[in-house]
KOLSE-156621 format. One record per residue (C-alpha): x, y, z; residue in three letters. Coordinates in pm, whole numbers. Layout:
<rs>
+--------+--------+--------+------+
!      u !      v !      w ! type !
+--------+--------+--------+------+
!      X !      Y !      Z !  Ala !
...
+--------+--------+--------+------+
</rs>
This chain:
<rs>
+--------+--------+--------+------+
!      u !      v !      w ! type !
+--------+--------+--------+------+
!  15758 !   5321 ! -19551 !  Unk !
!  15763 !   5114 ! -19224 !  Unk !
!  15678 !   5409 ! -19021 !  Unk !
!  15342 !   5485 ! -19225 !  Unk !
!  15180 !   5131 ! -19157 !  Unk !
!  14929 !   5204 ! -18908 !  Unk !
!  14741 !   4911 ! -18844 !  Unk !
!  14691 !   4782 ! -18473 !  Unk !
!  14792 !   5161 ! -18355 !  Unk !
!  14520 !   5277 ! -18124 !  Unk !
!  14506 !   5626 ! -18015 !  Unk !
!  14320 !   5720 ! -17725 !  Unk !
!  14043 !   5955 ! -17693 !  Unk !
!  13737 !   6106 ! -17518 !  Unk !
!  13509 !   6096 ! -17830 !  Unk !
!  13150 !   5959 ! -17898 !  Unk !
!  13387 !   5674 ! -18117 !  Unk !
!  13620 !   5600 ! -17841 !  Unk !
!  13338 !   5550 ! -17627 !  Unk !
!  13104 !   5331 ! -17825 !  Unk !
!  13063 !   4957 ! -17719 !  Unk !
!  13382 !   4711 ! -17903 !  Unk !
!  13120 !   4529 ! -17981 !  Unk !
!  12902 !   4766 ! -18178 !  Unk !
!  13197 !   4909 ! -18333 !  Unk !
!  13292 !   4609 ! -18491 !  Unk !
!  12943 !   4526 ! -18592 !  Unk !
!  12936 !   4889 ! -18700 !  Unk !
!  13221 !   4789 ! -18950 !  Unk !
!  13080 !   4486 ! -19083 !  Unk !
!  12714 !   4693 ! -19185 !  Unk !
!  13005 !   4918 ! -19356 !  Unk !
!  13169 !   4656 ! -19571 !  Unk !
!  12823 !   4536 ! -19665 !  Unk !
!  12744 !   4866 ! -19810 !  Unk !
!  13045 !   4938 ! -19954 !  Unk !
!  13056 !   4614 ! -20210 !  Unk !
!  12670 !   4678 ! -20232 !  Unk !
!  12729 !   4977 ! -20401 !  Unk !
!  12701 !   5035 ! -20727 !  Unk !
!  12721 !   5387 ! -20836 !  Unk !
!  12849 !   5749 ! -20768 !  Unk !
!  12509 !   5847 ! -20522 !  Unk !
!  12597 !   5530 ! -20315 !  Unk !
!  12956 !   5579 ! -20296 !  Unk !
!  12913 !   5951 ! -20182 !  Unk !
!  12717 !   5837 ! -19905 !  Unk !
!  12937 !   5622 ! -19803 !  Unk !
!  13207 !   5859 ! -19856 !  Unk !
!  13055 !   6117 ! -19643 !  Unk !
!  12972 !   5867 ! -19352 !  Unk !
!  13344 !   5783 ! -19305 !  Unk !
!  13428 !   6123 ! -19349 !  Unk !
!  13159 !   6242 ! -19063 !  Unk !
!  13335 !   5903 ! -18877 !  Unk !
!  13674 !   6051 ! -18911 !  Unk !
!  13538 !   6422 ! -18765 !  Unk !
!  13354 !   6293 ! -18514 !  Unk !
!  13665 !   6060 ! -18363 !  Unk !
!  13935 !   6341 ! -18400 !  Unk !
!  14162 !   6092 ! -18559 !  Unk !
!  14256 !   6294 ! -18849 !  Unk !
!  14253 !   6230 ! -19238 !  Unk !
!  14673 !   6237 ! -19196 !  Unk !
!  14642 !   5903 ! -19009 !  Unk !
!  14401 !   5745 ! -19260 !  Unk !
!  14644 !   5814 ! -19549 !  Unk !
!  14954 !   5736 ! -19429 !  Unk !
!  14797 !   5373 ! -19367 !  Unk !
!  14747 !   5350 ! -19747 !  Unk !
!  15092 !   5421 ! -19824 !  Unk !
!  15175 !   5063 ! -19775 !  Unk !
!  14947 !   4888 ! -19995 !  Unk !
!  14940 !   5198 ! -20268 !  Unk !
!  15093 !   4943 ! -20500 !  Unk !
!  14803 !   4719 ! -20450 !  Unk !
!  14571 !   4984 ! -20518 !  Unk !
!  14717 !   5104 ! -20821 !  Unk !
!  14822 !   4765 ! -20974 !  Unk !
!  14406 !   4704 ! -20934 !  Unk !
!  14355 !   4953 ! -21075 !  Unk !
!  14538 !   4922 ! -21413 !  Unk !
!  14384 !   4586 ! -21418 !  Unk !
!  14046 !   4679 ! -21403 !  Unk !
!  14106 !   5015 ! -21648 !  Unk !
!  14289 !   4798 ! -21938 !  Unk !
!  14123 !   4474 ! -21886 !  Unk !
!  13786 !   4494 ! -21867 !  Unk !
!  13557 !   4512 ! -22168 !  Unk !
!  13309 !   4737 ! -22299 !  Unk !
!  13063 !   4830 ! -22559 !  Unk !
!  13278 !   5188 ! -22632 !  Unk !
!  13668 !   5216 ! -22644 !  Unk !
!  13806 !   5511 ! -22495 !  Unk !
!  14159 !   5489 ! -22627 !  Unk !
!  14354 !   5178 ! -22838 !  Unk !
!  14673 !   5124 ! -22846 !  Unk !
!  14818 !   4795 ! -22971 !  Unk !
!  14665 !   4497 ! -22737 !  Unk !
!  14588 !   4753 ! -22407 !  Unk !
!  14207 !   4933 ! -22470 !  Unk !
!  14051 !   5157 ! -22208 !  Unk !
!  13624 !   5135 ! -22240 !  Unk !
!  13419 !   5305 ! -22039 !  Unk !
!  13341 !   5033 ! -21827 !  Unk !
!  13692 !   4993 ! -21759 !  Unk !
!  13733 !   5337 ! -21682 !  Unk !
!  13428 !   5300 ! -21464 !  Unk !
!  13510 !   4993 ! -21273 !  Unk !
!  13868 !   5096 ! -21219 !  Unk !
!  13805 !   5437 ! -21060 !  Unk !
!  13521 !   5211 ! -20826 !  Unk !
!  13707 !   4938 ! -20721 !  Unk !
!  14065 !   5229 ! -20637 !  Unk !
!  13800 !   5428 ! -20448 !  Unk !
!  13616 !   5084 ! -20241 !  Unk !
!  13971 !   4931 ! -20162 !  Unk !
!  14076 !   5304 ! -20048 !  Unk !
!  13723 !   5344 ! -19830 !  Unk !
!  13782 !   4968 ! -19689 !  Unk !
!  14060 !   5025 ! -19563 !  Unk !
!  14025 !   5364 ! -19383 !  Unk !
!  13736 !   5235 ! -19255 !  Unk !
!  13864 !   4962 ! -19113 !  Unk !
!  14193 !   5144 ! -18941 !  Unk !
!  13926 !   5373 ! -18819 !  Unk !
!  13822 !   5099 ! -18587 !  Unk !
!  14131 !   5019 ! -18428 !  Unk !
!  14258 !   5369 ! -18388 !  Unk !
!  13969 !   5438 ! -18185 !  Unk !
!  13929 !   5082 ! -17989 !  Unk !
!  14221 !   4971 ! -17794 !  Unk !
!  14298 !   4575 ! -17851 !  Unk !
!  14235 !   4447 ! -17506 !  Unk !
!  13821 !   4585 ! -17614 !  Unk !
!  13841 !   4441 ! -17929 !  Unk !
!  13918 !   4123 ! -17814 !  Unk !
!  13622 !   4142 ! -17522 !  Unk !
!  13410 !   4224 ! -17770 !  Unk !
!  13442 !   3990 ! -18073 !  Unk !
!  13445 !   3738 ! -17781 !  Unk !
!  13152 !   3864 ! -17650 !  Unk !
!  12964 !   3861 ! -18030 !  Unk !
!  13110 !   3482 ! -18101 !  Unk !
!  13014 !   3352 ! -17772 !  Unk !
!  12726 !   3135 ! -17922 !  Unk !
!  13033 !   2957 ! -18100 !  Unk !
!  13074 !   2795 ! -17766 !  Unk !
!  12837 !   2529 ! -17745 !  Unk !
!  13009 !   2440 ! -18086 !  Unk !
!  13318 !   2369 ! -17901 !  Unk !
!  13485 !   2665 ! -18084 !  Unk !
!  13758 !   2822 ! -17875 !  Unk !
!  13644 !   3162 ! -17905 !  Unk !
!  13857 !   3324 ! -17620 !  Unk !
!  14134 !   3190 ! -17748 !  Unk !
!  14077 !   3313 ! -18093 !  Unk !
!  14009 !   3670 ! -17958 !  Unk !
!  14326 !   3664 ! -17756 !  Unk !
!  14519 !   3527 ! -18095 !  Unk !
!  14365 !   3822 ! -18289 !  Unk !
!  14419 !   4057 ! -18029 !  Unk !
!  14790 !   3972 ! -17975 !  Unk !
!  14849 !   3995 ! -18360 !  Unk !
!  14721 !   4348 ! -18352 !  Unk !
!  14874 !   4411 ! -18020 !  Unk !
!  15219 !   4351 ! -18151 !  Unk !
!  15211 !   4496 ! -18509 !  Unk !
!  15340 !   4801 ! -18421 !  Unk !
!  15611 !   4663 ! -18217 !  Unk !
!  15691 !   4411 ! -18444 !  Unk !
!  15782 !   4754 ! -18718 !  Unk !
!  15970 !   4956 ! -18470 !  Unk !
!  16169 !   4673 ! -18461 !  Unk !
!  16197 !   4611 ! -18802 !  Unk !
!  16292 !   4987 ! -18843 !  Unk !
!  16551 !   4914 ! -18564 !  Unk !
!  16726 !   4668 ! -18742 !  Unk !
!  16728 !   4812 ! -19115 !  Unk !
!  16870 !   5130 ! -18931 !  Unk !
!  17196 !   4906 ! -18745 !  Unk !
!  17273 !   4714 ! -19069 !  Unk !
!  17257 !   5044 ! -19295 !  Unk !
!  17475 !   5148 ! -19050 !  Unk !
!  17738 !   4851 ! -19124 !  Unk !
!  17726 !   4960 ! -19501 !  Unk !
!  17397 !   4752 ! -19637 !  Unk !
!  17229 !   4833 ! -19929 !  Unk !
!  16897 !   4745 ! -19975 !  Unk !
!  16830 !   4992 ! -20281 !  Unk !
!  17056 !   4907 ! -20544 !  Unk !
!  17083 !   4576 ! -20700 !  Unk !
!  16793 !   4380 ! -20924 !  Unk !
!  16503 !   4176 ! -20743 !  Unk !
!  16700 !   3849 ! -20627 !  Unk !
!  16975 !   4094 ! -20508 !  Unk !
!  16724 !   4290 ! -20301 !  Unk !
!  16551 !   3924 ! -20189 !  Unk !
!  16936 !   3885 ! -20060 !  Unk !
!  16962 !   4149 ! -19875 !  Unk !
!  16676 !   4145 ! -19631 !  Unk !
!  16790 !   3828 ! -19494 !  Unk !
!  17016 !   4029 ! -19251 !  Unk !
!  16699 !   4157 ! -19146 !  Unk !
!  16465 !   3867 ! -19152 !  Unk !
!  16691 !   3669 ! -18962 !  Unk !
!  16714 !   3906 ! -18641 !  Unk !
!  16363 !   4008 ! -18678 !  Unk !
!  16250 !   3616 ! -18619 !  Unk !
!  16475 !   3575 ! -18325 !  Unk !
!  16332 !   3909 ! -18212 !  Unk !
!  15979 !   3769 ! -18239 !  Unk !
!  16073 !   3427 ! -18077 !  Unk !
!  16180 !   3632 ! -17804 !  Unk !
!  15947 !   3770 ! -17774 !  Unk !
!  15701 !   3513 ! -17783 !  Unk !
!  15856 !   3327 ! -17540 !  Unk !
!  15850 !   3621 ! -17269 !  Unk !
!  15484 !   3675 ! -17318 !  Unk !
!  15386 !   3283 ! -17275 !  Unk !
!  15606 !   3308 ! -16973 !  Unk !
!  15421 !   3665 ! -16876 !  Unk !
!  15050 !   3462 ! -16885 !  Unk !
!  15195 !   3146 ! -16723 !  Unk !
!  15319 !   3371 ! -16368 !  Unk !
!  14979 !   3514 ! -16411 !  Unk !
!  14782 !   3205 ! -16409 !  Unk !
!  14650 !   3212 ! -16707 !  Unk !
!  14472 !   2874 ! -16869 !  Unk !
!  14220 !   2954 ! -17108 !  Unk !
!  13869 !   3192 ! -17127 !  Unk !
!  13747 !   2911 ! -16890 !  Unk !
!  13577 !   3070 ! -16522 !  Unk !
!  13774 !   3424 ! -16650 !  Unk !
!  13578 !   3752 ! -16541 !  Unk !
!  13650 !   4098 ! -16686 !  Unk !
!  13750 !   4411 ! -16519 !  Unk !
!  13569 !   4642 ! -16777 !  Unk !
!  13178 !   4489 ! -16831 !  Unk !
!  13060 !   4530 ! -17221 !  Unk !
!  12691 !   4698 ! -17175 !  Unk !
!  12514 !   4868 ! -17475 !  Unk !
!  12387 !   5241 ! -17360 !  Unk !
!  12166 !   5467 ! -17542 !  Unk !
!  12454 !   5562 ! -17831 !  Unk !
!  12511 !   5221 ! -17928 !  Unk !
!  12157 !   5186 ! -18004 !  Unk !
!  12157 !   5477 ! -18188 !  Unk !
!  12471 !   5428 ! -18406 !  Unk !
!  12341 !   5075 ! -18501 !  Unk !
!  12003 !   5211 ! -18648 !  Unk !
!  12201 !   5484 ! -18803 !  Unk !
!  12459 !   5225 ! -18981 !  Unk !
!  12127 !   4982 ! -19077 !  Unk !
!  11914 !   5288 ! -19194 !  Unk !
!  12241 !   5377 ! -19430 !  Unk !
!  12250 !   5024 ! -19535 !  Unk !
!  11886 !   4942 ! -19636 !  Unk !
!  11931 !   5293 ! -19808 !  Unk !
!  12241 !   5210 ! -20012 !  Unk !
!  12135 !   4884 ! -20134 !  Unk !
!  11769 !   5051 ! -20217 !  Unk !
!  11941 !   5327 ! -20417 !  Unk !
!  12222 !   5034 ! -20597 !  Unk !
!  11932 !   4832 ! -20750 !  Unk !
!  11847 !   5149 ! -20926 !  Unk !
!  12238 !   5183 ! -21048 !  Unk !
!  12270 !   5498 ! -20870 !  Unk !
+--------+--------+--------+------+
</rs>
């Protein structure tokens, strides 16, 4: 299960995606979420549908990737699911059965809201498989740099944000390390009821925090030999400028936007 969370992975390329600007990528992203909760029926989610799809072909990132990143939260999805399919009410039952009732517009809103958490987050892992976290952070620093006259540490945000990501995947392997060397000394962390399970990960947690600590403290120590003190008088090595593409993808994400939203006032 460890091994099939994806997020913060970034996987290098020569594609049209790879090469867009971070910062129209992420803007890019946040046009997407907009139409995704702004639609409303089947016509608007097969647009949207087919736009990540034509996303996922044109960065060579695979559908494999995408789904193993849902693996981890299929339990969310599914618990929402059942929510939304028993819970909700309607003007027609489906099926009865003591206290639980399916109605249509249970059925309807459960199979929506499995297939927008499913298209949220491949769209979002979409973004940082194909944008490495050093241009993620340049480029949500570049978008909040008006922030700064609000005394808003935005570099130091980014960097925060970036770091997360940056260690993620590390932060897993390790994880996978250490549930590997205590199976190894004869732990079980399958058998048992909850608070037994709960029990048993505390040989993990407690190595995996010292682990962090660690290293924590080597990466302040990395930026302090380095010189680092802040986003203050910093310059970058790689300079964010929008070409010809990124103007085009934007139009193209605002043009599927305004058309979305036109099309989910009719209920389509």
């Amino acid at each position: 299960m460890l091994k099939d969370i994806t997020l913060g992975q970034y996987f290098p390329g020569n594609t049209v995606a790879h090469k867009l600007d971070p910062r129209t990528k992420i803007l890019l992203v946040v046009l997407y979420i907009v139409a995704l909760f702004s639609a409303k029926g089947v016509v608007t989610y097969a647009i949207i549908a087919a736009c990540l799809a034509l996303c996922v072909r044109v960065s060579n990132v695979g559908v494999k990737q995408l789904v193993r990143g849902l693996k981890p939260v299929l339990f969310i999805i599914l618990f929402t699911g059942i929510l939304n399919l028993f819970f909700t009410p309607g003007e027609r039952y489906l099926v009865e059965w003591g206290v639980l009732r399916i109605s249509d517009t249970g059925l309807r809103n459960a199979v929506f809201m499995v297939l927008r958490i499913m298209l949220l987050i491949m769209g979002t892992f979409l973004m940082t498989y194909t944008t490495s976290p050093i241009s993620l952070t340049d480029g949500l620093e570049r978008l909040l740099n008006g922030l700064k006259k609000l005394r808003v540490p935005v570099h130091e945000l980014a960097m925060m944000m970036s770091i997360a990501l940056r260690f993620i995947p590390t932060l897993i392997e390790e994880t996978d390390k250490i549930m590997s060397a205590q199976k190894a000394r004869g732990a079980d962390f399958e058998s048992g009821n909850l608070i037994q399970k709960a029990k048993a990960l505390i040989p993990i947690l407690v190595p995996l925090f010292i682990s962090a600590f660690r290293r924590a403290d080597e990466l302040a120590t990395a930026m302090e030999c380095r010189c680092y003190h802040g986003g203050e008088g910093r310059t970058k090595l790689h300079v964010l400028k929008y070409e010809r593409r990124d103007y085009v993808a934007l139009t193209i994400g605002a043009v599927i936007l305004i058309a979305v939203i036109v099309l989910a006032r009719f209920g389509l």
